[in-house]
C-alpha positions in Angstrom: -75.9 100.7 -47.6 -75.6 98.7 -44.7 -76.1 94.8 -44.6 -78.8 93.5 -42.1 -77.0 91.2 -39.6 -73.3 92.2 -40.3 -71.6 93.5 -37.5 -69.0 95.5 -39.3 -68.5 98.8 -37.3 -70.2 100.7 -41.0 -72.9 98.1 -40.6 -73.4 98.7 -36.9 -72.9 102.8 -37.8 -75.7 102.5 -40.3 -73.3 103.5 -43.4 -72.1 101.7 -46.6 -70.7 98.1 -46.1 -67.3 97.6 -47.4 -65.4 93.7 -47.2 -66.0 90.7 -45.9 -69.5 90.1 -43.8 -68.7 89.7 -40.0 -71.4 87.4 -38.4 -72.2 89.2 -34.6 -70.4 87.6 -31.4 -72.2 84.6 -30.1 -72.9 85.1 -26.4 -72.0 83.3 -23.8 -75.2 80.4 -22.4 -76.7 82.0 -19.6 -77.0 79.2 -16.8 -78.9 79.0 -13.8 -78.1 76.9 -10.6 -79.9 73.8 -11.4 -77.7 73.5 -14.8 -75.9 70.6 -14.3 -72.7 72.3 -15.3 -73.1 74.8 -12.1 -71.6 73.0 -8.9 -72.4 74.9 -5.7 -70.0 73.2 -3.0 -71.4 73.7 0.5 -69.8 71.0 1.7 -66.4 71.4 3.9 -63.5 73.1 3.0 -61.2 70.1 2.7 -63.7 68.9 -0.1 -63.3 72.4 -2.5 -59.9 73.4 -1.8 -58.1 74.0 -4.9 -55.0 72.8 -5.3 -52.2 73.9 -8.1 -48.6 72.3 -7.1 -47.3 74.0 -4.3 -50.2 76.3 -4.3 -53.9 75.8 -2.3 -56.3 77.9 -2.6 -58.9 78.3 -0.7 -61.4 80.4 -2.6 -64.9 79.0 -2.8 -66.1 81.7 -4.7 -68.6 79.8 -7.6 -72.6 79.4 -8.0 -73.9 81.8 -5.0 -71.7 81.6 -2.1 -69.7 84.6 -1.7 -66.1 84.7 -0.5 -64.7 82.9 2.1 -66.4 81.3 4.7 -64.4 79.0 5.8 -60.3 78.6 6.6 -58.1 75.5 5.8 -58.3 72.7 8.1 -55.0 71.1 9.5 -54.8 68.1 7.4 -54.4 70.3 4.2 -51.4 72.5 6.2 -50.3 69.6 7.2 -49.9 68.0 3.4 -48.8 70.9 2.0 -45.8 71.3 4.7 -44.6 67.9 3.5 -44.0 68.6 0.3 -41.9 71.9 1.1 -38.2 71.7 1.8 -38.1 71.6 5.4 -35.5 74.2 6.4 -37.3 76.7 4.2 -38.5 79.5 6.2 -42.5 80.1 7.0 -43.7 83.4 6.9 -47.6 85.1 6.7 -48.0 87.6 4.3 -48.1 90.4 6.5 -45.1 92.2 7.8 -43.2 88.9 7.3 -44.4 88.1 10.5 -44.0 83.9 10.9 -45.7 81.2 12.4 -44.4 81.2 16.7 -47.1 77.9 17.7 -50.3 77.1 17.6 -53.4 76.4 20.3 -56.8 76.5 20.8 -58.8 79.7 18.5 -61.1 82.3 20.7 -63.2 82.2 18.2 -64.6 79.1 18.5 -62.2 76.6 21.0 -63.0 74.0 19.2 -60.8 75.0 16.0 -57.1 76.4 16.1 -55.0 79.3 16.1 -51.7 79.1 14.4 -50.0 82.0 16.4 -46.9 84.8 15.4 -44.4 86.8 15.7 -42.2 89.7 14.7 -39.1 88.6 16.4 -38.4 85.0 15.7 -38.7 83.1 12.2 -40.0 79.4 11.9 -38.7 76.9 9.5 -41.1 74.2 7.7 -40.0 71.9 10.1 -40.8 73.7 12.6 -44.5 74.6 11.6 -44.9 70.8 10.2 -44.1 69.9 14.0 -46.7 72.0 15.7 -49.2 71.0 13.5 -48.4 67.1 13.9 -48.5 67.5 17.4 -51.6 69.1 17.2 -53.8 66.0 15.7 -55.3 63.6 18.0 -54.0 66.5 21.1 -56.4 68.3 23.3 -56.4 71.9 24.4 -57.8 73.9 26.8 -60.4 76.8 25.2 -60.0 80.6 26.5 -62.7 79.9 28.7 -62.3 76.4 29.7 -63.2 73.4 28.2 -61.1 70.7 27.0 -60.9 70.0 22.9 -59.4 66.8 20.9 -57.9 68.5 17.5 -57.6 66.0 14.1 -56.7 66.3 10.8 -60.3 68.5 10.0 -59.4 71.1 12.6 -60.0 74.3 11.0 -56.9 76.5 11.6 -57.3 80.5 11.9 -54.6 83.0 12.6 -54.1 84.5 15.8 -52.8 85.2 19.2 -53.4 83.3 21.9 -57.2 85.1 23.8 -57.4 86.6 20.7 -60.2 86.6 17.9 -60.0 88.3 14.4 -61.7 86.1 11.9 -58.3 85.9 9.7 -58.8 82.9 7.8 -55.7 81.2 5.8 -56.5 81.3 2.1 -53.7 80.4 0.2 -50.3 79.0 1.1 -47.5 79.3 -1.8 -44.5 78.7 -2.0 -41.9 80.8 -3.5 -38.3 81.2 -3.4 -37.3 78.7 -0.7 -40.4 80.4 1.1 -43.2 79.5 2.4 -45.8 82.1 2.0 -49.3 81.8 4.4 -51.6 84.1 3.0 -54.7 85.5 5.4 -58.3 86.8 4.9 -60.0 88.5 7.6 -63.1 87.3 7.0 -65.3 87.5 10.3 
């Protein structure tokens, strides 16, 4: 016979209990969005980025936002550059194409571009100089226009007159390389 409110598999089964009594799993809480244990970050990137030693990422996934939205900004590439060994090499993770410069996005002018290439390979030192250069400069948009970058710059990846919504979300570092991993996300 079984035994009401064991959760034995011959309980469950409906057949004679044998051994100890096992009590049923306790559920996880179910919590909604105004639980003060829920935290739904719509602020800006720079204030939800995740960071794990030489690893950000960029992943705003909790409460109801969905995915990325958003692409690190040019402070946080900047600060995570420093830390790196500077002759270690850059590279994106596709193709192990690396970093060539970086200017004005077409997506929106206003943001940047860090741009790439096949044929040439760019150290830390490299990248860490572009970016530096890049805060407090101003560049010219597609179009026209003239715009002042700082450290809260979003930075996409792509060519120059060129617009493929790939966002940077996570930059590693592994092996005496530093790894910029992309999202196409618009």
């Amino acid at each position: 016979m079984s035994i009401p409110g064991c959760y034995c598999v011959r309980c469950r089964e409906g057949r004679v209990h044998e051994g100890a009594i096992i009590p049923p799993p306790v559920a996880p809480p179910i919590l909604s969005e105004s639980d003060p244990r829920i935290v739904i970050d719509p602020k800006p990137l720079t204030e939800g980025t995740k960071h794990d030693g030489d690893k950000i990422r960029t992943d705003r996934g909790g409460g109801v936002m969905k995915g990325i939205t958003e692409t690190v900004t040019l402070g946080e590439i900047i600060d995570w550059l420093e830390r790196l060994p500077p002759e270690d090499e850059v590279v994106f993770d596709f193709c192990r194409a690396s970093p060539s410069g970086i200017d004005s996005s077409r997506g929106d002018y206003a943001e940047l571009a860090l741009k790439y290439s096949f044929e040439q390979t760019a150290t830390v030192r490299d990248v860490l100089q572009w970016c530096k250069g890049a805060v407090g400069a101003t560049f010219s948009g597609y179009k026209g226009g003239d715009y002042t970058m700082t450290r809260d710059t979003q930075v996409w990846v792509d060519q120059w007159g060129q617009w493929t919504g790939t966002a940077i979300y996570s930059m590693d570092h592994d092996y005496g390389q530093a790894v910029i991993g992309t999202k196409r996300v618009r």
